[in-house]
C-alpha positions as CSV (number, residue, x, y, z in Angstrom):
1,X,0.0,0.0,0.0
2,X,2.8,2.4,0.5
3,X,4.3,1.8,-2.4
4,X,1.3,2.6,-4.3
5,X,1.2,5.9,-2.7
6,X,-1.3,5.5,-0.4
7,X,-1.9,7.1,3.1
8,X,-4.8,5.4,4.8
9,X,-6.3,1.9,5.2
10,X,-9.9,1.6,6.1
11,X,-9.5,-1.6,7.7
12,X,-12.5,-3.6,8.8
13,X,-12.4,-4.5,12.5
14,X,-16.1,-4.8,13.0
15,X,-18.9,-7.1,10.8
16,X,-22.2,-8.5,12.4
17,X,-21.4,-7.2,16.1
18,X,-18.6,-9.2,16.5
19,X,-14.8,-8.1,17.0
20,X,-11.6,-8.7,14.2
21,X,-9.2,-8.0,17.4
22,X,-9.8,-8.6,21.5
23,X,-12.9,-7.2,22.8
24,X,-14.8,-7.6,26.0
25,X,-17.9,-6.3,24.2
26,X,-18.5,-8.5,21.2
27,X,-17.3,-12.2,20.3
28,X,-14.3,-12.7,18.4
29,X,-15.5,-13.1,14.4
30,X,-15.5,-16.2,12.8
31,X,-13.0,-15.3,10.1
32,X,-11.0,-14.7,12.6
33,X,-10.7,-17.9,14.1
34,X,-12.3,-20.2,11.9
35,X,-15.2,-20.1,14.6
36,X,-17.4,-17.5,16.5
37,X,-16.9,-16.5,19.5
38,X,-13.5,-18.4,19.5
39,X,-10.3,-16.9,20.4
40,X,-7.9,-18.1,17.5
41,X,-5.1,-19.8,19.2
42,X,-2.1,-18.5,19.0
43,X,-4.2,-16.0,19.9
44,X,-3.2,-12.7,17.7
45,X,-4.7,-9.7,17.2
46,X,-5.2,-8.7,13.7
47,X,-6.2,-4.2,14.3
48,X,-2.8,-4.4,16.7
49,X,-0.8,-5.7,13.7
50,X,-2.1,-4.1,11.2
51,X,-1.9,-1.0,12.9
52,X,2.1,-1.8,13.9
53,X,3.1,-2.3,10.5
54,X,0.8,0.3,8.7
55,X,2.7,2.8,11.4
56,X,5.5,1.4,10.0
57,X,5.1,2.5,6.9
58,X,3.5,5.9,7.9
59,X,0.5,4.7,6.6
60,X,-3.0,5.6,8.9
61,X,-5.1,3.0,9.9
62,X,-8.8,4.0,10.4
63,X,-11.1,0.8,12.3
64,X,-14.0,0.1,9.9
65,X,-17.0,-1.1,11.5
66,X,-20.8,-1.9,10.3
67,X,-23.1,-0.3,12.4
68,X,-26.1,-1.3,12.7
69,X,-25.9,-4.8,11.1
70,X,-26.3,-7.3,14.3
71,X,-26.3,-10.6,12.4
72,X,-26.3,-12.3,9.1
73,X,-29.3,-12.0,7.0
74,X,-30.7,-14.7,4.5
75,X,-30.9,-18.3,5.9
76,X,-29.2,-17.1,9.0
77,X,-32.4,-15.1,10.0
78,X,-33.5,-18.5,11.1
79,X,-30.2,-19.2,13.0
80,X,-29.4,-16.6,15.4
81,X,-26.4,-17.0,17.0
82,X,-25.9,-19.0,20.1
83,X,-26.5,-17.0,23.4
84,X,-23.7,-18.8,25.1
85,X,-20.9,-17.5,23.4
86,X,-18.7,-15.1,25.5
87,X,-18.9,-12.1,25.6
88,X,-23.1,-12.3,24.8
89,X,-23.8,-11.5,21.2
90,X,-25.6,-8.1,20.5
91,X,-28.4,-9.8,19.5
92,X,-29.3,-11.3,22.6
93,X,-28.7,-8.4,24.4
94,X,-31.3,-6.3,22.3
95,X,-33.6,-9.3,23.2
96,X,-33.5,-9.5,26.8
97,X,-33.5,-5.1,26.6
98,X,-36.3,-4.6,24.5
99,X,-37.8,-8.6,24.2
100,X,-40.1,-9.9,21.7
101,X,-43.2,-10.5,20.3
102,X,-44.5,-13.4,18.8
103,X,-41.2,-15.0,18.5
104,X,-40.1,-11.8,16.7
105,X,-37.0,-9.4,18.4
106,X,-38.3,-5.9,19.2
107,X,-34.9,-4.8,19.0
108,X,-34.6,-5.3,15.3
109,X,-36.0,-3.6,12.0
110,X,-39.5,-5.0,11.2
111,X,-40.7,-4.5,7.5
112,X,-44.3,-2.8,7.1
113,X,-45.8,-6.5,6.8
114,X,-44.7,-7.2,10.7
115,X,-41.5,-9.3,9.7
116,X,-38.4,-9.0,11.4
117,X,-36.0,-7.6,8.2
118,X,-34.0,-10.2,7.0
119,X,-32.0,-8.6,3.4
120,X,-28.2,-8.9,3.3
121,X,-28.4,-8.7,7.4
122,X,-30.5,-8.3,9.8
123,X,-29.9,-5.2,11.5
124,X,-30.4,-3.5,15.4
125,X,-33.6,-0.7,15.0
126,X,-31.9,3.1,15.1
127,X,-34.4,4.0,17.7
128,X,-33.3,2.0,20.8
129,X,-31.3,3.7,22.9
130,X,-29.9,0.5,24.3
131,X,-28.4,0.1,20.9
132,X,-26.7,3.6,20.6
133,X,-25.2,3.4,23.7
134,X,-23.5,-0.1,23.0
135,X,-22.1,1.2,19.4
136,X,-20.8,4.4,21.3
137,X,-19.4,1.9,24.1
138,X,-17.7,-0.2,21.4
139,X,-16.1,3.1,19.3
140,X,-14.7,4.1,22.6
141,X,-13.2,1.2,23.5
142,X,-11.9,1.1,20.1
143,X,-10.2,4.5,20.3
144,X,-8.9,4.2,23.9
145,X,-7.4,0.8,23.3
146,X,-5.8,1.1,20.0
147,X,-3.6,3.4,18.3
148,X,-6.2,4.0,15.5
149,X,-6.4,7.6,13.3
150,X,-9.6,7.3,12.9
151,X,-13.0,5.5,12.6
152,X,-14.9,4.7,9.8
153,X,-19.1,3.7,10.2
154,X,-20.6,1.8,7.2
155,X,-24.0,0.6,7.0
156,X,-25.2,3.2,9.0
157,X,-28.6,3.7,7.7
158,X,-31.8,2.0,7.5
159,X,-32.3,-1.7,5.4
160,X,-34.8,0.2,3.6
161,X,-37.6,2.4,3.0
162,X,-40.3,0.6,5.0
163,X,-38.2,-1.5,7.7
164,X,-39.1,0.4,10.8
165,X,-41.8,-1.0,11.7
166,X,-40.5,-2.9,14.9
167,X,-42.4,-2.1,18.0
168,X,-39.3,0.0,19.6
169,X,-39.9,2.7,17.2
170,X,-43.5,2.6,17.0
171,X,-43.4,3.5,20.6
172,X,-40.6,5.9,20.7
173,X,-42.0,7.7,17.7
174,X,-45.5,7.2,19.6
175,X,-43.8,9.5,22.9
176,X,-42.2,11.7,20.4
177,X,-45.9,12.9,18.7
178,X,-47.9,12.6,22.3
179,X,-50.3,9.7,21.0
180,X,-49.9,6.3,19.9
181,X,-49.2,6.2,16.7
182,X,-47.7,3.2,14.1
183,X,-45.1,3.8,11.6
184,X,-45.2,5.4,8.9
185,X,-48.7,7.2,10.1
186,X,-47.7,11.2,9.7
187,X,-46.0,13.3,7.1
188,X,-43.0,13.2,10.6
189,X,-41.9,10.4,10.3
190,X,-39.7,10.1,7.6
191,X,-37.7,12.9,9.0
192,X,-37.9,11.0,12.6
193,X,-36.4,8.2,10.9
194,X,-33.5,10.1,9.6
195,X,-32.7,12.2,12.8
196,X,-32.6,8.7,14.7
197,X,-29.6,8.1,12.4
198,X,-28.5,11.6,12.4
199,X,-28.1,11.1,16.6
200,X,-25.9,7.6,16.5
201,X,-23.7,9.7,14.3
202,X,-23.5,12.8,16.1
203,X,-22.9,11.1,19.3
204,X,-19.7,9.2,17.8
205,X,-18.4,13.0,17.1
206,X,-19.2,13.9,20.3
207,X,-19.0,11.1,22.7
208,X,-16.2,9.1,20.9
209,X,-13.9,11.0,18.5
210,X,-12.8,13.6,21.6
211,X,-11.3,10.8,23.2
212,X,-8.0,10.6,20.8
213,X,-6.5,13.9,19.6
214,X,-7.0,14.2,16.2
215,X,-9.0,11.0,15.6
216,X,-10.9,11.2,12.0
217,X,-14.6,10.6,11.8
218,X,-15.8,9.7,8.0
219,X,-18.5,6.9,6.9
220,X,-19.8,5.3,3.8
221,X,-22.6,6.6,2.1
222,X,-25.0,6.1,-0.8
223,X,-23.9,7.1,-4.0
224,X,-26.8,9.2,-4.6
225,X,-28.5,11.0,-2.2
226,X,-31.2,12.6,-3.5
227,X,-32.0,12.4,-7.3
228,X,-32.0,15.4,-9.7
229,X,-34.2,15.3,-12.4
230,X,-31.8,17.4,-14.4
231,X,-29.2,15.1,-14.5
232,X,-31.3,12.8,-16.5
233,X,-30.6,9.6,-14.9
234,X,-32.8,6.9,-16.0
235,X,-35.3,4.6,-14.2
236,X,-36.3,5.0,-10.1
237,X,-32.6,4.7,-8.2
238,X,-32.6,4.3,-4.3
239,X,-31.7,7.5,-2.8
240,X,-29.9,7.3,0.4
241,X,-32.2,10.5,2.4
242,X,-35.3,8.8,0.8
243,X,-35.1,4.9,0.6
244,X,-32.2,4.7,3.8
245,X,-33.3,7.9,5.3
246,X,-29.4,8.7,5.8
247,X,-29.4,12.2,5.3
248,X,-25.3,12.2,4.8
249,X,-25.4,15.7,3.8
250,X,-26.7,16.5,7.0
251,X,-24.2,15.5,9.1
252,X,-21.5,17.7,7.0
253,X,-23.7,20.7,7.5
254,X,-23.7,20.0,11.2
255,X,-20.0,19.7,11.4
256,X,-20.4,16.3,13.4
257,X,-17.8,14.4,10.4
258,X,-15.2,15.0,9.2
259,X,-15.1,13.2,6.1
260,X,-17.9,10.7,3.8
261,X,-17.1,8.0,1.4
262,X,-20.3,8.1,-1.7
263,X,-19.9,4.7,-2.8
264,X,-20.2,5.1,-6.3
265,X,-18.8,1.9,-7.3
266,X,-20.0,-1.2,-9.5
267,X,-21.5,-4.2,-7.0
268,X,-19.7,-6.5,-9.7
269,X,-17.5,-6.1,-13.2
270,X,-18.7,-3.2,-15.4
271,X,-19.4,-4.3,-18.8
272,X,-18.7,-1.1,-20.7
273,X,-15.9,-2.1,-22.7
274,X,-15.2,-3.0,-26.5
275,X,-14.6,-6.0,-27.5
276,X,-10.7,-5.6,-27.3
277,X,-11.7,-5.0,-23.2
278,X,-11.0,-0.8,-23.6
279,X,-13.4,1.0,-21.5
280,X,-16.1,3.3,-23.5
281,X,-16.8,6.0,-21.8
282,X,-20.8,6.9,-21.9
283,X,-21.6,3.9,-24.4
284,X,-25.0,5.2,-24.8
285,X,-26.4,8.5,-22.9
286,X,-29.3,6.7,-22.2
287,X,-27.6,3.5,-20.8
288,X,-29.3,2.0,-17.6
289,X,-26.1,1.5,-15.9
290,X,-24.8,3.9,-13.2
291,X,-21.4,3.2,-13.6
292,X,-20.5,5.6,-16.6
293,X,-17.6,8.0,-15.8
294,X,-20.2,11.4,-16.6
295,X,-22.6,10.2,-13.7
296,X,-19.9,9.5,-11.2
297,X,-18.8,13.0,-11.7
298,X,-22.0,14.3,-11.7
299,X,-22.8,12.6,-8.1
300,X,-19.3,13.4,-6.8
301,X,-20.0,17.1,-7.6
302,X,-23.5,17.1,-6.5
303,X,-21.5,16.1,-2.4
304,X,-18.6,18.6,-3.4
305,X,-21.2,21.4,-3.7
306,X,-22.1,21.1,-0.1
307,X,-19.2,20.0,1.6
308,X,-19.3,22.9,4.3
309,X,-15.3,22.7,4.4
310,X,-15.5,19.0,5.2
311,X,-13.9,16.0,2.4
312,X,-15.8,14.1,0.3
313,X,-13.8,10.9,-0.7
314,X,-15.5,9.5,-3.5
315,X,-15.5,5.6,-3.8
316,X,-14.0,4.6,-6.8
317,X,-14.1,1.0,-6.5
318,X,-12.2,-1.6,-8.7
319,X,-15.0,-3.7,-11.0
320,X,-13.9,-2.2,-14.2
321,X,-11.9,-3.6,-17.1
322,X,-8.8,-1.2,-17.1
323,X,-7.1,0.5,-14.9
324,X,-7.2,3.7,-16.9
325,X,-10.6,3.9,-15.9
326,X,-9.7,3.5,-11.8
327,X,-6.9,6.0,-13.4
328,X,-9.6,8.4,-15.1
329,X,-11.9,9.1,-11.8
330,X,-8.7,9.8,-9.2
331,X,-7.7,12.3,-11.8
């Protein structure tokens, strides 16, 4: 990496609640070990040596963790893992905190149809307090214990536009209007929805990153946060204030971050190359795939124009068939 010319690693210390390095606050991850909740043995600690050797190198090393993701999704949903692991997984903490109903965790973000959420994880509800302060607890203990430069939150939104439904912020939106009230019931509570994620963030810059001089807050966001009809893009894209209610651009025009991360990158390969494997660039204007260099410069400039003095590092990501295109958006 330092060879390349690079000066920071966002390395990922933090998956489904568990822990890539010793933690009294989450279970050890099962890549680390081969098997959660295990220590590997020789025990080693892979944040302490990456962060030895990156120092090394003068190379920063900022701890990468997914926020509100509190277990595998998919088959897992139906697998939770086991309570006895040491220390108790997050997920059976939100279950004995908030506890359940109809065999269904409270804690967790219920779709509109009354199901707990189950897409690429299942993730902890924004509105539970009890979860904040653990994700606080675990960025502090983070920042006190290792020599990190900085912390960097992904997956800190929503699972979607209609997955807050779960009895936890039914009743905390419920207190917040004066009168019971179910979710989505109000023109509010769209906006409730995003300031529940606006507060885990702004208490990680105020509760967390004054614990280490000169720590660096940034996260992950979506690559476009609200659409533009001028730009022209085609079809119905998510938007990350509407479909994830992450209002990214709020949190750089409250000064709570110091950095985000659009991720305007390809999920897989991008296909827009000849047949000699030379990247077109716009193929065709009206081309249904995002991953064209004129709209990753238009989203890029859509965060640069309201950056209030804070950095907007644009994912770039590596799915494409040349590196003069990876060469093309860093210039």
């Amino acid at each position: 990496v330092a060879d390349a010319g690079f000066n920071v690693i966002f390395f990922q210390v933090r998956g489904i609640a568990d822990a890539y390095y010793q933690s009294s606050l989450e279970p050890w991850a099962d890549r680390v070990s081969g098997v959660y909740g295990q220590a590997p043995d020789p025990l080693w600690d892979p944040l302490a040596y990456m962060i030895e050797k990156a120092h090394a190198a003068d190379i920063q090393v900022h701890a990468y963790i997914n926020v509100y993701p509190v277990w595998n999704g998919g088959i897992f949903c139906e697998n939770p893992p086991s309570a006895s692991v040491t220390p108790t997984p997050l997920y059976h903490l939100l279950l004995a905190e908030h506890g359940s109903t109809d065999g269904k965790p409270n804690g967790l973000q219920w779709t509109s149809s009354g199901d707990v959420y189950c897409g690429a994880y299942m993730r902890g509800t924004p509105a539970s307090i009890f979860l904040d302060n653990h994700l606080i607890a675990v960025g502090q203990d983070l920042v006190t214990r290792y020599d990190v430069d900085g912390l960097h939150l992904d997956h800190i939104r929503y699972g979607g536009i209609n997955t807050s439904c779960d009895p936890v912020s039914e009743d905390r939106y419920s207190e917040f209007v004066g009168t019971p009230t179910s979710c989505f019931s109000g023109s509010g509570y769209a906006q409730w929805q995003r300031d529940q994620v606006n507060g885990t963030m702004r208490r990680f810059y105020q509760e967390v990153v004054p614990l280490k001089p000169g720590l660096w807050l940034s996260a992950a966001v979506w690559p476009i946060h609200e659409l533009d009809p001028a730009w022209g893009f085609p079809g119905s894209p998510q938007q990350g204030n509407i479909t994830y209610y992450q209002d990214s651009k709020a949190w750089v025009a409250g000064n709570y971050i110091d950095s985000i991360s659009p991720m305007i990158y390809p999920g897989s390969t991008y296909n827009g190359c000849d047949e000699d494997g030379n990247y077109l660039e716009d193929p065709a204007p009206t081309s249904s795939d995002y991953w064209i260099r004129s709209r990753w410069q238009t989203l890029v400039a859509d965060f640069q124009a309201e950056r209030n003095g804070r950095y907007v590092i644009p994912g770039i990501g590596t799915g494409y068939c040349s590196f003069a295109e990876i060469e093309a958006r860093i210039q």
